[in-house]
N, C-alpha and C positions, 0 to 999 in steps of 0.2 A: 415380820412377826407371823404372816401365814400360814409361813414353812414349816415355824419350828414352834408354832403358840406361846412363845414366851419371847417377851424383849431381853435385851441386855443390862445386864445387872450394872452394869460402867458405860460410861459414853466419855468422851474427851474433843472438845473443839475449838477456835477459838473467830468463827466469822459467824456472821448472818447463815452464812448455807449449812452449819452446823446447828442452829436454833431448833428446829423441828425436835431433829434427833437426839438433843438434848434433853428435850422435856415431854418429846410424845407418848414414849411406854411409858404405862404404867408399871413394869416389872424391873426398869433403872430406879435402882438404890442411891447413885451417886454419879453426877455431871460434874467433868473437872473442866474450868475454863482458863487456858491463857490468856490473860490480861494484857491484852495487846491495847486498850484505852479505846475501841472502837466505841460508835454510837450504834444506833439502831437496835435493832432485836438481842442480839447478841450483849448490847450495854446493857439494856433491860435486866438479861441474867446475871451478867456481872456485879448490879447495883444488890439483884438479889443475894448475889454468893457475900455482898459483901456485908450484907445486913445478919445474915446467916452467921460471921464469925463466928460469936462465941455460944452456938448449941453444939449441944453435943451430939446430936447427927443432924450435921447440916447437910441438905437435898446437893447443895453447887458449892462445890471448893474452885478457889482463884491461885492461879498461879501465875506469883511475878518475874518479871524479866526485865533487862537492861536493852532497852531499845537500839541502844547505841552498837551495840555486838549480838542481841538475838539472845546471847546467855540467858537462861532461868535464874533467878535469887530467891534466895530461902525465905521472903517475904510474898504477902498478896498483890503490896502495892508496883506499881512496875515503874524505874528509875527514870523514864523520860519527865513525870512529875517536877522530880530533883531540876533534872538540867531547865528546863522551861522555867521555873524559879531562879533560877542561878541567871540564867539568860534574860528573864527582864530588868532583873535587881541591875545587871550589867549595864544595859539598857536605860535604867533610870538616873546611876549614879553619871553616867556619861551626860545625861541632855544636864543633870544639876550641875554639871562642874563645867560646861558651857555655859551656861545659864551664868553661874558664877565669875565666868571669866567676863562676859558680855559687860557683865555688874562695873568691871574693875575699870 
C-alpha cells in the first residue's frame, strides 16, 4: 500500500498466509474465500463470509468446491461435507448389521 496509497479493492485466498491480506486494507471492498474447510485464521473468515450470506454487501463471499476433483460448485458449502456424512452413515449402518448378525 506504500507505493501506490491505496489497497485493493478485491483480494481472493483460501490459507492462513492469505489472512492478513484478506482483511488488512482498508480500501478492499470484498474478500472472496475458497472454502477449502480449513481451520485457523482463514476458518475464522470463512465462519464470517458465512454469517455474512444474506447482506447485501457482504465484506467475504465463500466459494464452494468438491474436494474430491478440486472443481468449484455454484454453492458456499464445499462437497467434502456430503461425502464425510455419507461415509459415517456407512460406517454406522455396517457396525449395526454386525452387531445384528452377532445378536443372531
Amino acid at each position: 500500500m506504500a507505493k501506490k496509497g491505496y489497497g485493493p479493492i478485491f483480494v481472493a485466498g483460501d490459507s492462513d498466509g492469505d489472512y492478513d491480506m484478506l482483511r488488512d486494507f482498508p480500501d478492499t471492498e470484498l474478500g472472496f474465500i475458497v472454502n477449502r474447510l480449513k481451520k485457523g485464521k482463514i476458518g475464522e473468515l470463512s465462519k464470517r463470509a458465512a454469517d455474512e450470506l444474506q447482506k447485501d454487501t457482504p465484506r467475504f463471499l465463500l466459494q464452494g468446491r468438491d474436494e474430491h476433483t478440486g472443481n468449484w460448485i455454484p454453492v458456499e458449502s464445499t462437497l467434502r461435507t456430503v461425502y464425510e456424512i455419507i461415509s459415517r452413515f456407512g460406517r454406522v449402518w455396517r457396525d449395526a448389521m454386525q452387531d445384528a448378525r452377532r445378536a443372531v
